[in-house]
PAGU-61163 format. One record per residue (C-alpha): residue in three letters; x, y, z. Coordinates in Angstrom, 1 decimal. Layout:
# residues N
ALA  X  Y  Z
...
# end
This chain:
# residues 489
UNK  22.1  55.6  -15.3
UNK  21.9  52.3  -14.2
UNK  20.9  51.8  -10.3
UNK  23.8  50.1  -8.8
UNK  22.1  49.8  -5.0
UNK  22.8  46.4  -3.3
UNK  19.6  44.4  -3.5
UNK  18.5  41.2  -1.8
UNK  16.5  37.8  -3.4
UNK  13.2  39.7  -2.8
UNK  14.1  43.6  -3.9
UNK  15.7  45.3  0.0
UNK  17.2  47.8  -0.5
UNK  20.2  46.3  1.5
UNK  21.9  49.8  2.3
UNK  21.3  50.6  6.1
UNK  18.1  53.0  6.3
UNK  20.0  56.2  7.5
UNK  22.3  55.4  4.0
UNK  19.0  55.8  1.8
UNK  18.2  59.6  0.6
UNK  14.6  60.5  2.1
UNK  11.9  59.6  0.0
UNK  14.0  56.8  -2.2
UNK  12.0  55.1  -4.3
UNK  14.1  51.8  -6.1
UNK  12.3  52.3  -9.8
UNK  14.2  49.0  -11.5
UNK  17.2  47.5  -13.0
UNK  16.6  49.0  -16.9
UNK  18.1  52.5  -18.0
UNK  15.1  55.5  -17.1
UNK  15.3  55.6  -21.3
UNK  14.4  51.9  -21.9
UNK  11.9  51.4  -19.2
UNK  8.3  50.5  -20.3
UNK  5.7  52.5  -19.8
UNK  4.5  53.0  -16.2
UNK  1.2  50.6  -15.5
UNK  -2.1  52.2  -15.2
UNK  -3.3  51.8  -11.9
UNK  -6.9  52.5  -10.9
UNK  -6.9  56.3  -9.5
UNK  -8.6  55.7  -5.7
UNK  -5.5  53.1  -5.3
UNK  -3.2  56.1  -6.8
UNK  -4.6  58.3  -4.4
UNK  -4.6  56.0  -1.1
UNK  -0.6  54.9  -1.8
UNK  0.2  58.6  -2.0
UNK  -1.5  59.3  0.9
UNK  -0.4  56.5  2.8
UNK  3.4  57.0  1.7
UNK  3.0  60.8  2.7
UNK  1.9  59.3  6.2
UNK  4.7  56.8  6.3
UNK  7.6  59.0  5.1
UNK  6.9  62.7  6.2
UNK  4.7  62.7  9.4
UNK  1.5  64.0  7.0
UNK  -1.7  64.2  8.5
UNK  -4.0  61.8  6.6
UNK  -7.1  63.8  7.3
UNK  -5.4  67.0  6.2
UNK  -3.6  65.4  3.0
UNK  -6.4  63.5  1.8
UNK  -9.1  66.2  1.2
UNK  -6.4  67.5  -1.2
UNK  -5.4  64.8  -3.0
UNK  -8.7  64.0  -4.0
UNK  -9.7  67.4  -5.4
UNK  -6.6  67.1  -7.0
UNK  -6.9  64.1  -8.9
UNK  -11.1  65.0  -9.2
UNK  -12.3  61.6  -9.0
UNK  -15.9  60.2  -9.1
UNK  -18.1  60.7  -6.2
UNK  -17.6  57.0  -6.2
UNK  -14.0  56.5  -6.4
UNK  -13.7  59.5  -3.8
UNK  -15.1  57.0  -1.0
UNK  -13.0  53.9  -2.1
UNK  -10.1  56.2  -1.8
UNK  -11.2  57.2  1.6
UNK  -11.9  53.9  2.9
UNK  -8.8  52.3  1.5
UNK  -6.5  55.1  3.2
UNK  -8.1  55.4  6.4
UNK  -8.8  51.4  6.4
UNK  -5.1  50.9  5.6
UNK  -4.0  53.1  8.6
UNK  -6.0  51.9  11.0
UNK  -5.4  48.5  11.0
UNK  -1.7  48.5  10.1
UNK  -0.4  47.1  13.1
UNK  -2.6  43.9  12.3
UNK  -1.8  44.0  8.2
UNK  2.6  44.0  9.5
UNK  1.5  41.1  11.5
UNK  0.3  39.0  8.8
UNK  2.4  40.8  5.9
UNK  5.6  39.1  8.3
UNK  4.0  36.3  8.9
UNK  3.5  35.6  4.7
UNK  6.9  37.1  3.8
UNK  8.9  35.1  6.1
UNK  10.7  38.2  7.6
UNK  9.8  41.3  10.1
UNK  8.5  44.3  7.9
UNK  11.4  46.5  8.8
UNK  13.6  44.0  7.0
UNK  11.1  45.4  3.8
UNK  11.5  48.6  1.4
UNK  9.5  51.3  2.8
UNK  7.5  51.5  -0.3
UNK  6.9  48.3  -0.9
UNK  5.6  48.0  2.7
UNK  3.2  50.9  1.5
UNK  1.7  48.8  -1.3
UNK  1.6  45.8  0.8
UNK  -0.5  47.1  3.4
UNK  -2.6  49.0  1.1
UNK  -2.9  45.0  -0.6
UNK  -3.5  43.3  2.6
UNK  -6.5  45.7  3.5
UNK  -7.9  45.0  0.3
UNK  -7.7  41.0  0.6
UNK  -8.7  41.0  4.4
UNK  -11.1  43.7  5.1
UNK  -13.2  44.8  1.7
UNK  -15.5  43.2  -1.1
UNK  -12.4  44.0  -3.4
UNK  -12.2  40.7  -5.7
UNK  -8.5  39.2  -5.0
UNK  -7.4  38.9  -8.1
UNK  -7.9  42.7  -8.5
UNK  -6.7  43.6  -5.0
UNK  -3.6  41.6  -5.9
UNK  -3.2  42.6  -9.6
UNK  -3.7  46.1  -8.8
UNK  -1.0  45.8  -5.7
UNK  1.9  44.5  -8.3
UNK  1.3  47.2  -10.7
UNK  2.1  49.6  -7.7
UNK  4.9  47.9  -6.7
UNK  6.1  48.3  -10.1
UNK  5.5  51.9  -9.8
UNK  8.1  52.2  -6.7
UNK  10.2  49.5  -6.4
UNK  12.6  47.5  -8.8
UNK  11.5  43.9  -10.8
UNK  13.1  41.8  -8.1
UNK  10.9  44.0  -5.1
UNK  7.8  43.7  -7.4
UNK  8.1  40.0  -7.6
UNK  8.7  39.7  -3.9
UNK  5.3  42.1  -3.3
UNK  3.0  39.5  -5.6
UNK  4.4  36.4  -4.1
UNK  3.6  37.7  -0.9
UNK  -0.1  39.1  -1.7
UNK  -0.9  35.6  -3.1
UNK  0.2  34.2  -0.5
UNK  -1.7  36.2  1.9
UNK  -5.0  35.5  -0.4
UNK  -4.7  31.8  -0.1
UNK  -6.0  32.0  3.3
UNK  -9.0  33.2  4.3
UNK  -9.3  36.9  6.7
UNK  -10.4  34.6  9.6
UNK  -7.7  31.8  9.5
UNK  -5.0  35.3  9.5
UNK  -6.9  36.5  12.7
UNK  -6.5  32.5  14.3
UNK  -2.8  32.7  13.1
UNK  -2.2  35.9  14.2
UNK  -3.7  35.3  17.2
UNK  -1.9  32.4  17.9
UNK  1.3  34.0  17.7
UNK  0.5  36.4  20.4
UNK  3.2  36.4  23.6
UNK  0.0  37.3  25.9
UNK  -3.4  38.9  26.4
UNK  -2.6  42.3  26.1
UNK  -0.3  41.1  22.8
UNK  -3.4  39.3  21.5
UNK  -5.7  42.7  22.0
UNK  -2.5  45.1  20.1
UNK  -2.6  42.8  17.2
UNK  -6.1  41.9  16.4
UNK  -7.2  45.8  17.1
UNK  -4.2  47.4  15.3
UNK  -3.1  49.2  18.8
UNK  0.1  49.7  20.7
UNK  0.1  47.9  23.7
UNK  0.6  50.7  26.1
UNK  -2.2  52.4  24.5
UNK  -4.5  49.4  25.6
UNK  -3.4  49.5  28.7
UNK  -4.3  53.2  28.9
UNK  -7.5  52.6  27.9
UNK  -8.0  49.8  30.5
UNK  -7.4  52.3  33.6
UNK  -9.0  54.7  32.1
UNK  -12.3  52.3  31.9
UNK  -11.7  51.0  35.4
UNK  -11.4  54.1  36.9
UNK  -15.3  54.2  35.9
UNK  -16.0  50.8  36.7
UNK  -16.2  49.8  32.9
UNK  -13.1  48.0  32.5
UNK  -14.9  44.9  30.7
UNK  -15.7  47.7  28.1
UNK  -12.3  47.9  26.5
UNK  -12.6  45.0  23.6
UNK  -15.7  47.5  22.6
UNK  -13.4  50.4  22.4
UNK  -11.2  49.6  20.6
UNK  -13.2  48.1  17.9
UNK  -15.1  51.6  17.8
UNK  -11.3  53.1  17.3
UNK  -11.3  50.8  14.1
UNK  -14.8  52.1  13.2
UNK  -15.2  54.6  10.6
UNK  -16.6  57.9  12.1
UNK  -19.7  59.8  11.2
UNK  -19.5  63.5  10.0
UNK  -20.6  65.5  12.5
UNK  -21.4  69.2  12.1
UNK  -22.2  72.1  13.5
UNK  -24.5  74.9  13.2
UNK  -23.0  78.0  14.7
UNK  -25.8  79.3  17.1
UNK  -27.6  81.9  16.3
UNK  -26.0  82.2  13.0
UNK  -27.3  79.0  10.9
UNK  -29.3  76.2  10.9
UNK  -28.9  72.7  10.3
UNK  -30.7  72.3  6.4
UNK  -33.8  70.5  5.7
UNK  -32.9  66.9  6.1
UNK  -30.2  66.8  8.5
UNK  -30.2  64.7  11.8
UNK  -30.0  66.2  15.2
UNK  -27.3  65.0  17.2
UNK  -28.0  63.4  20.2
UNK  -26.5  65.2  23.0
UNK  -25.3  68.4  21.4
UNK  -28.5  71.0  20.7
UNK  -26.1  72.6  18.0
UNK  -24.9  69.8  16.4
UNK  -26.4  67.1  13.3
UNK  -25.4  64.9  11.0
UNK  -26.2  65.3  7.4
UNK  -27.9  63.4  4.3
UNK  -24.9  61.7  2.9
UNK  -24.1  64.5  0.5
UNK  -20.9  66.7  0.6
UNK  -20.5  68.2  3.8
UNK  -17.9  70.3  2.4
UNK  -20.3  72.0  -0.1
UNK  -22.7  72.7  3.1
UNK  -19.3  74.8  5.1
UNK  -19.0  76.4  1.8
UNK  -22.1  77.6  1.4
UNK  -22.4  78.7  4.6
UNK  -19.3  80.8  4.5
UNK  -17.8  78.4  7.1
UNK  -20.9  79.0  9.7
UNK  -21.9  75.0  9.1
UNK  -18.8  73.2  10.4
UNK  -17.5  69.8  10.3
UNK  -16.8  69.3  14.2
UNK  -17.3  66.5  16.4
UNK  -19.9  66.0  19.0
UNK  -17.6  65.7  21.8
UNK  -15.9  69.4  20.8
UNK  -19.4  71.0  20.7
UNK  -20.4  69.9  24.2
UNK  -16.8  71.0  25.3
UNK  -17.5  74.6  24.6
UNK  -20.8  74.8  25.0
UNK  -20.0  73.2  29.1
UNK  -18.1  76.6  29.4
UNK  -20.1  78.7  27.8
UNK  -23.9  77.2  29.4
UNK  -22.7  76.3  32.9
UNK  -23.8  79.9  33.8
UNK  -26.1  82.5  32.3
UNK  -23.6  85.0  30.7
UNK  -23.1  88.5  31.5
UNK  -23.0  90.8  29.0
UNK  -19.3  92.2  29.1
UNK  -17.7  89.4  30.1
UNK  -14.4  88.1  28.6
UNK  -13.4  85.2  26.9
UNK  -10.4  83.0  26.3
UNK  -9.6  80.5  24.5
UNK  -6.3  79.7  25.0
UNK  -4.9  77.0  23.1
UNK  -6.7  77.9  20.2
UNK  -5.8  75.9  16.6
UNK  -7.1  74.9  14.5
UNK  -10.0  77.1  15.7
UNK  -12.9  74.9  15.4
UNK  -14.0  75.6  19.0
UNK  -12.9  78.9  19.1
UNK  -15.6  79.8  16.3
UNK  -18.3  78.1  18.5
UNK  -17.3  80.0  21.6
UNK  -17.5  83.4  19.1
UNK  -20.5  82.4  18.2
UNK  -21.5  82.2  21.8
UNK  -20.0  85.1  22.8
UNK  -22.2  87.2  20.4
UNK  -25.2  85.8  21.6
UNK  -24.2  86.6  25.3
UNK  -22.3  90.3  24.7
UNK  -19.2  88.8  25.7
UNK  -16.1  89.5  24.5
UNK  -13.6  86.4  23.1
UNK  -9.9  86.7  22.8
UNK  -8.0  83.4  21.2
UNK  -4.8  82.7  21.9
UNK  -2.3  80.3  19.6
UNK  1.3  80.2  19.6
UNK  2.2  78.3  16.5
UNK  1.6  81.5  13.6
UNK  0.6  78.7  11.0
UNK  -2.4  77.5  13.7
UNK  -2.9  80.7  14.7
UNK  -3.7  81.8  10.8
UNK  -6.1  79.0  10.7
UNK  -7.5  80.2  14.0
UNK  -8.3  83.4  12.0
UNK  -10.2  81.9  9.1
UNK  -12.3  79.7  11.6
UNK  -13.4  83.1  13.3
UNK  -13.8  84.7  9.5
UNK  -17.4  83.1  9.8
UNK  -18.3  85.4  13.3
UNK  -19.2  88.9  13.1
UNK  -17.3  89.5  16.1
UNK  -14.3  91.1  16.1
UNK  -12.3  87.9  18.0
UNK  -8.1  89.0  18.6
UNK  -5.6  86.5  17.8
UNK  -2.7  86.3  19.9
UNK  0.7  84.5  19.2
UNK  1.3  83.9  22.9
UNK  3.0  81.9  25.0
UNK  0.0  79.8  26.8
UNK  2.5  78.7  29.9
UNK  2.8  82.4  30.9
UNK  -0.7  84.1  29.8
UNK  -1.4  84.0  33.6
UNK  1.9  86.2  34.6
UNK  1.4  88.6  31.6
UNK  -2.7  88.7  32.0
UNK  -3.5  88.2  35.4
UNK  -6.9  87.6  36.5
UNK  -8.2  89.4  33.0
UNK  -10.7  86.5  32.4
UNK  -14.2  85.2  33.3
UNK  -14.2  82.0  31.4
UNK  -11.4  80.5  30.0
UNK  -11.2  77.2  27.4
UNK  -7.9  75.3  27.9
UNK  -7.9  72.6  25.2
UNK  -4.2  71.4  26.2
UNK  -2.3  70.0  23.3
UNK  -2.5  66.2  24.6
UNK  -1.1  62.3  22.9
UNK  -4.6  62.3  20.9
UNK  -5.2  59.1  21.8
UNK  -8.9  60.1  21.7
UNK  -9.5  60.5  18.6
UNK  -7.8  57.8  16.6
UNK  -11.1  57.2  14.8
UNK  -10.4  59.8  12.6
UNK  -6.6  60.3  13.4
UNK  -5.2  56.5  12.9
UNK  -2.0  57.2  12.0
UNK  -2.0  59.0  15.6
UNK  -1.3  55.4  17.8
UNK  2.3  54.9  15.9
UNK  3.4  58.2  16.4
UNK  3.2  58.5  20.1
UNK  5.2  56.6  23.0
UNK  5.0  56.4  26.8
UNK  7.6  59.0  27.2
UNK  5.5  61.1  25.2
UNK  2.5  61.6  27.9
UNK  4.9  62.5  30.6
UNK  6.3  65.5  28.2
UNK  2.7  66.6  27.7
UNK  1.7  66.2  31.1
UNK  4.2  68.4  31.8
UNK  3.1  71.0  29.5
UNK  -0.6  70.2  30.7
UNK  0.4  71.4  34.2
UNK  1.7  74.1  32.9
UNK  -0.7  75.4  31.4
UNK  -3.6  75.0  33.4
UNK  -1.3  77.1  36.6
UNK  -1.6  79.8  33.6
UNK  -5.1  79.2  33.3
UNK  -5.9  79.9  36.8
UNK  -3.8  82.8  37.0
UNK  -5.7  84.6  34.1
UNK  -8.6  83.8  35.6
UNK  -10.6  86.4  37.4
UNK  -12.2  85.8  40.8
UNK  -15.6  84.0  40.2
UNK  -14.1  83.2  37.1
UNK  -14.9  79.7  35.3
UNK  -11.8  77.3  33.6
UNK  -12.9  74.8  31.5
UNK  -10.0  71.8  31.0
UNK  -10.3  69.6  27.8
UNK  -8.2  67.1  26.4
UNK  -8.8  64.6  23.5
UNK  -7.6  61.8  25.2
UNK  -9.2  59.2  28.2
UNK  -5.5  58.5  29.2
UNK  -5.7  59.5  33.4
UNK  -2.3  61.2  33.4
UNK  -3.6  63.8  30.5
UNK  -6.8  63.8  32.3
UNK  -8.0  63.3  35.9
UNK  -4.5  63.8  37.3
UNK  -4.0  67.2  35.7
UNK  -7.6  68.1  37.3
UNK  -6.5  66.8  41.0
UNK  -2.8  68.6  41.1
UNK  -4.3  72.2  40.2
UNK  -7.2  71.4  42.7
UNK  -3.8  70.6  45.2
UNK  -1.8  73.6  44.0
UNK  -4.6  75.9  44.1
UNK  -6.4  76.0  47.0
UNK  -8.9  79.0  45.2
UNK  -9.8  76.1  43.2
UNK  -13.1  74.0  43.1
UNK  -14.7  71.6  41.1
UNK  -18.0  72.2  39.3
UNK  -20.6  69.2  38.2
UNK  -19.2  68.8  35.0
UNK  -21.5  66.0  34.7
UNK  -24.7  67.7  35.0
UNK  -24.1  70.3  33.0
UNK  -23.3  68.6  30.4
UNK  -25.9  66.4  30.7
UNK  -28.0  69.3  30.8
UNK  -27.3  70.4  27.2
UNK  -28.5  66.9  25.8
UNK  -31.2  65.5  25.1
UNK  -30.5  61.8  25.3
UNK  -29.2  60.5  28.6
UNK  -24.9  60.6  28.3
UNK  -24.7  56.8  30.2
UNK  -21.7  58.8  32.3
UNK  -20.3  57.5  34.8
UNK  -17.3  58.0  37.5
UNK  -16.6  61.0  39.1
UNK  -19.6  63.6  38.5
UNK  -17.0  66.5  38.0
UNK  -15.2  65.3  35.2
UNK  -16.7  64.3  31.8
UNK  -15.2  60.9  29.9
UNK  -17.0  60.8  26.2
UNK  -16.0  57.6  24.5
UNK  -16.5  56.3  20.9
UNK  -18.0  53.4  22.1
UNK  -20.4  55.0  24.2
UNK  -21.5  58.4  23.0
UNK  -19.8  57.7  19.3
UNK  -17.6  60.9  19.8
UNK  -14.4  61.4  20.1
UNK  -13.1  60.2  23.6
UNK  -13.3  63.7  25.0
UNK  -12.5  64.7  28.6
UNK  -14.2  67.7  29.8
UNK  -13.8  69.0  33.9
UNK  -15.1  72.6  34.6
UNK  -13.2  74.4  38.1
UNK  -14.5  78.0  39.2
UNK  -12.3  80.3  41.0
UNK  -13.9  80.9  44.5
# end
């Protein structure tokens, strides 16, 4: 059957957006019959455009989708890692690629077919920001085109690469940055971030005192992240080899091989987790020798990466844990974290904003790790700064409050609450801390600070208020982790 869609000079699909069946993908002008054989495209780039089209289309997850794409298509240790740093590369710094893919196209990128957009970012990252020779980056680009778009669309995608390879990656930044409407415009193009998300980050540094520290945050953001794992305590031990982290006593990083293999091995008691989670449980579960009989909650529990570490801890201490997650998909992942603990750990498929009316005062410690924008850990969560809005942190604030009135109502007298969020933004953070210290006057603040200090080794450079905790990736080179520990008088 012939495709019969209305088509500008350059290949748009010219029907409006809402008119286009989800996942369309314009495949030419020929009958399917008479089309030529599909060009062979290298098998990382395969791999990054699926991944990067998953992202784009369906709301995937690139660091959950990618692992399984690449066992899928078994590539070469090598082309493994140009897939990963062409995805993640691509994701990160697509803000600045639409920039500069408008700029050479003469027209704003929503004016483009979706999946041609795809292979031009994927294009641009290879011209601008890798080793890639440009007549492969470009050569390579048009043979994906061709694999999702029509002749006219694929033609529009190589005059647009060449065009963006006739210039060199710092005369795009000088045109890019001369294009900006202001300074906080200039910032969101050159580091690939919303501008409400830079100004976020800006309070979130002043509130420290480090304001001047933001141009060297959000480069970190850009900055691919080490693996970081951990070693459940008293159940394994970094191998032979492996780094110590820094700060947390049960973290390392490894040799370069595949840290996968190592969680394998280990029947899942080496994790991947990132510094800045460790040192979240481990503030709860070292601020205070433990009592044997004690219990445990983690409340917000999925994926269950801390929830293993707390397991772990709770073994060693002759506590007892409970995990709480209301989504049943999270919560089943909860379970297989805790599979690597021989403790017998409960999952329940609660709702977290009343635990404290149907549980009161049935905990001694409790982890909230409040679902929160995420905005601290776009180092390994890119795709994360496109999918969130202003409107969104009010919602979760919301829900944040919520929560952490539950918290303190499941909390037993004596009791300690630890509050996390992966994000520096004040509203998901240091306000959330201050309004249940003004709604609950059994409240008080413990030195967060010190005792996390107290696990590390290496001095944390902290600073602000001594009972919160602010981790940043420019800092401590974790995830921008906020940690604040209250006790119940």
């Amino acid at each position: 059957m012939t495709d019969r869609r209305p088509r500008d000079d350059r290949g748009r699909d010219d029907r409006p957006r809402g008119d286009r069946p989800r996942g369309d993908r314009p495949r030419g002008d020929r009958p399917r019959d008479s089309r030529p054989a599909e060009p062979a495209v290298q098998p990382a780039r395969r791999v990054a455009l699926d991944v990067i089209a998953a992202v784009s289309d369906s709301d995937a997850y690139a660091n959950l989708l990618l692992p399984t794409r690449l066992a899928r298509a078994r590539l070469s240790p090598a082309d493994a890692a140009l897939a990963t740093e062409l995805t993640y590369g691509t994701l990160r710094m697509q803000g600045y690629y639409d920039r500069v893919i408008a700029d050479a196209a003469g027209r704003p990128v929503d004016r483009i077919d979706p999946p041609i957009l795809d292979v031009l970012r994927l294009g641009a990252h290879q011209l601008l920001s890798t080793r890639i020779p440009s007549h492969a980056a470009v050569n390579e680009s048009v043979a994906q085109a061709r694999l999702v778009g029509s002749r006219s669309a694929t033609g529009f995608a190589n005059g647009v690469l060449r065009e963006i390879g006739r210039h060199t990656p710092e005369e795009w930044r000088e045109r890019v940055a001369a294009e900006a409407r202001n300074e906080d415009d200039r910032l969101a193009a050159l580091t690939s971030h919303p501008t409400w998300v830079i100004r976020a980050f800006r309070r979130s540094l002043a509130a420290e005192g480090r304001a001047d520290e933001l141009e060297a945050l959000l480069e970190a953001d850009n900055a691919a992240p080490r693996v970081n794992l951990v070693a459940l305590p008293g159940l394994a031990e970094a191998p032979s080899g492996a780094r110590p982290d820094r700060y947390s006593p049960v973290g390392f990083t490894g040799d370069g091989g595949d840290p996968l293999g190592l969680v394998e091995s280990s029947k899942g008691r080496l994790r991947v987790q990132d510094e800045g989670s460790q040192l979240a449980a481990l503030a709860l579960t070292r601020a205070r020798p433990v009592r044997p009989g004690e219990r445990w909650l983690d409340l917000c529990a999925g994926p269950g990466g801390k929830a293993a570490l707390l397991a772990a801890e709770a073994l060693a201490g002759g506590a007892e844990l409970v995990a709480n997650e209301l989504v049943p998909a999270r919560a089943e992942l909860v379970r297989k974290a805790l599979a690597a603990v021989p403790l017998e750990v409960p999952v329940w498929e609660e709702d977290g904003t009343t635990f404290g009316d149907e549980h009161p005062e049935a905990f001694d410690r409790i982890l909230l790790d409040a679902p929160c924008t995420g905005l601290g850990a776009l180092r390994r969560r890119p795709e994360a700064r496109w999918r969130k809005e202003p409107k969104d942190v009010a919602e979760l604030s919301a829900l944040q409050n919520r929560l952490i009135d539950s918290a303190v109502g499941a909390l037993a007298p004596g009791g300690l609450l630890a509050y996390v969020t992966c994000s520096p933004h004040i509203a998901e953070t240091r306000s959330i801390v201050a309004g249940a210290l003004d709604r609950h006057p059994e409240l008080e603040a413990v030195g967060t600070a010190e005792v996390v200090q107290g696990l590390a080794e290496a001095p944390l450079d902290l600073a602000g208020d001594p009972e919160v905790v602010q981790l940043w990736p420019h800092r401590q080179l974790t995830d921008a982790m906020f940690i604040a520990l209250l006790a119940k008088r």
